[in-house]
Steps between C-alpha positions, in 0.01 A plus 500: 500500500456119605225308391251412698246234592211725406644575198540150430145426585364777274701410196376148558138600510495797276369747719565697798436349843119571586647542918816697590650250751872461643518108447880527345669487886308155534580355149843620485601303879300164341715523154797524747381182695303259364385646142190650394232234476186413272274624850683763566481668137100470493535654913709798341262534197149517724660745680584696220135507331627224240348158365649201660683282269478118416796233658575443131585884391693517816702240402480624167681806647762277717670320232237485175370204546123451549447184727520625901777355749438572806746708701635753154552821637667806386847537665561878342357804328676423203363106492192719516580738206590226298173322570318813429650564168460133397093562560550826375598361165274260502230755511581696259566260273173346564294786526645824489450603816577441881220541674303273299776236513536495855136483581436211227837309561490532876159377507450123655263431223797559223629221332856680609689202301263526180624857461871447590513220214341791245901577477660238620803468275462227182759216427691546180396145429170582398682695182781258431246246494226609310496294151569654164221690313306299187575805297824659540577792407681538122792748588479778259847611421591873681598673152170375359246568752424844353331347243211451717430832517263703279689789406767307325231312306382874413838610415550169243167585343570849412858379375324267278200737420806746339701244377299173411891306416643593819616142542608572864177595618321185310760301708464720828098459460494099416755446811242707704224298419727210638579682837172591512346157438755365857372809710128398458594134566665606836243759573262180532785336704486761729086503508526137540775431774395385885776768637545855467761633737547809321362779251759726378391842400662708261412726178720430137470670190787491345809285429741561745215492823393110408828435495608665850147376655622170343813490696389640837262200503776235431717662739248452784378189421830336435661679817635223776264618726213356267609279216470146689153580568238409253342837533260680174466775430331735212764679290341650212793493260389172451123519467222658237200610477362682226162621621534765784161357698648172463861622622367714787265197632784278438764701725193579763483148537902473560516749774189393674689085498867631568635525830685841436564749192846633393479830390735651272533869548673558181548816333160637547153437658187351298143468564505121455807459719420721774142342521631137550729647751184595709291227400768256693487714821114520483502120512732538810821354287842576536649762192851485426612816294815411349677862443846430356765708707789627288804601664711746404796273449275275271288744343676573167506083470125529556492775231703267290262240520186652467628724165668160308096330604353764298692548233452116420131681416624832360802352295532867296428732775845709614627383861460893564144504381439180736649682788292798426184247490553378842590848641181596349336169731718578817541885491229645335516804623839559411411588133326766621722654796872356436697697282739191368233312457293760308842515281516132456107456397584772226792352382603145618839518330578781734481171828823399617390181498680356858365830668143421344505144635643616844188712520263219387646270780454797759111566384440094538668461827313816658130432294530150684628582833190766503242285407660210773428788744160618394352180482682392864418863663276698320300404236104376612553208235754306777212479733142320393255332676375152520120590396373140695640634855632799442868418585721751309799342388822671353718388175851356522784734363782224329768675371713238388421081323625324810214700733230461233588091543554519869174708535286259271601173706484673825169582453323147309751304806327781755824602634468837440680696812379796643573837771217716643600882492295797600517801338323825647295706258335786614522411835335164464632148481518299266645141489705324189584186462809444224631308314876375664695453104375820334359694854170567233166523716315179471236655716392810642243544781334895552536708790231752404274396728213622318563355172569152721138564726307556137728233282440230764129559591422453118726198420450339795091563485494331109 
């Protein structure tokens, strides 16, 4: 069925017409003729039951542009649509909701170009030529940024505790004491520095995740898309802090300064993670959750890559036993319900060790392409809400570097590009705006109308 002007009208407004009138005869001949004019919209909306609207948001929906010139008209219904959707965006992005947009952007005693310049997009010549910081960061080498961590200063104690000669660990120990001494210098580089563009968030324990986190982050941040722009950014594989209320106030402070966090999904979920994840999207941020996708043709490489990064930590361990670990990490419920696995975990000798990794690669690939589509479709972590308006705001799914970098300096440039949708669920509508690179929902507006009557009549009474 064609679209109509009414339907125009009442996506523009956010409600149904309050008057059932035929006006689309009239309005179709003038779009035909001479265009649909700034008069003639506020005629069509009166007789509807609707608000007038201000010259400015009527040129606003002509061309995007705020100052009037007399004589813009509308010469089609799809000049119209696109006008409508424009606003529409614009709405939601602002507030979260239609209605209210229209009725406060419409009004004539709006600032119309004050909001429009909220997102107006930023030149990249504010980054490129932003000075240098008084404290840069000391680059802690990849293979050594483990040694920030606390369980391998646990580990080298216990070595030493059984073996007070173990010359190794004496060595390992004093050398952490040196990486250690760099990641509290740049941890008060990071408190001290005028930018923060973004927080990376991510969980490490043991070797082989500082030194994947540790590579993600220099792939993004060296990527073409980013690396002429003076951009900074928290990577904590270069940072310490040794007292957990310190640490936690110290990365509170980062993502409350930072314009965005990246979020590394990683193998698993964790409290600390997860919780700086929502913390961004309760400030009303952008979240970018980097979830690596591993195609089948690649997969084994991955597997490759990922077993020859632990072992560097686990120098004695069997490359069976290190498959088994990470089916164990992947698969976990294979132990318990796959026969060939169940044979392998009682006797690793028994793993033909190509067939093991083949099934390793196929557990990765599938445990991230699951959790890119529970966190895009499913899971009530991708949507939060800005507590201050109560805008609720969706995370970016990046599956590869080059989005991650594309994402990052669309969004500080405010370039981000964007496609309303409707989806109908349980008979009511509900709009989505998403994301154009990774079609993620940036921003989601109800259509239960009685969760949207209650919702708005609280926030918008505080």
């Amino acid at each position: 069925m064609s679209e109509t002007l009414s339907d125009l009208l009442a996506d523009l407004t956010g409600q149904e017409a309050a008057f059932q009138r035929d006006v689309d005869g009239a309005a179709s001949k003038l779009l035909a003729s001479s265009g649909l004019g700034y008069s003639q919209l506020n005629e069509l909306l009166l007789l509807l039951g609707y608000d007038r609207v201000s010259r400015e948001f009527f040129q606003y929906l002509v061309d995007g542009r705020s100052g009037y010139e007399p004589g813009a008209a509308f010469k089609s219904l799809d000049e119209m649509r696109t006008g409508v959707d424009r606003f529409r965006q614009l709405a939601i992005l602002r507030f979260g909701n239609v209605k209210f947009g229209f009725k406060h952007l419409s009004a004539p005693s709006t600032d119309l170009a004050a909001e429009i310049a909220l997102f107006a997009p930023v030149e990249e010549r504010e980054f490129d030529g932003r000075h240098d910081p008084l404290m840069p960061i000391e680059e802690i080498p990849a293979d050594q940024t483990y040694l920030l961590g606390y369980l391998i200063k646990r580990q080298l104690g216990e070595r030493l505790e059984k073996n007070p000669s173990d010359e190794e660990a004496k060595r390992l120990l004093a050398e952490r004491e040196r990486i250690v001494e760099i990641g509290k210098k740049n941890h008060i580089a990071y408190l001290a520095s005028d930018h923060m563009d973004v927080y990376v968030a991510t969980s490490m324990r043991e070797r082989h995740e500082y030194q994947m986190v540790n590579r993600v982050v220099r792939d993004v941040f060296s990527a073409s898309q980013l690396k002429d722009l003076k951009l900074r950014w928290f990577d904590p594989t270069q940072a310490c802090c040794s007292d957990r209320i310190d640490k936690g106030l110290a990365e509170g402070l980062m993502l409350k300064r930072a314009a965005c966090t990246l979020y590394l999904a990683q193998e698993s979920d964790t409290l600390g993670k997860d919780s700086e994840l929502a913390c961004t999207l309760a400030q009303g941020k952008p979240v970018i959750a980097y979830i690596p996708s591993v195609p089948q043709a690649d997969a084994l490489r991955y597997v490759e890559d990922l077993l020859n990064s632990i072992a560097q930590g686990s120098p004695s361990s069997a490359e069976r036993v290190l498959v088994l670990q990470q089916l164990r990490v992947f698969s976990p419920e294979a132990a318990w319900q796959d026969r060939e696995v169940m044979d392998w975990v009682r006797d690793p000798d028994t793993m033909d060790l190509t067939v093991g990794k083949q099934r390793l690669a196929e557990c990765i690939r599938l445990h991230y392409d699951r959790r890119a589509d529970t966190l895009k479709k499913s899971h009530p972590l991708g949507i939060q809400m800005h507590l201050e308006p109560g805008v609720a705001n969706g995370v970016l799914v990046a599956r590869t570097i080059d989005e991650c970098a594309e994402l990052i300096k669309r969004i500080l440039t405010r370039t981000l590009e964007f496609k309303i949708t409707e989806e109908s669920i349980d008979g009511e509508r509900y709009l989505l705006l998403k994301e154009a690179l990774t079609d993620s929902v940036f921003r989601v507006v109800t259509g239960d109308r009685f969760l949207t009557n209650a919702f708005w009549n609280f926030y918008l009474a505080e």
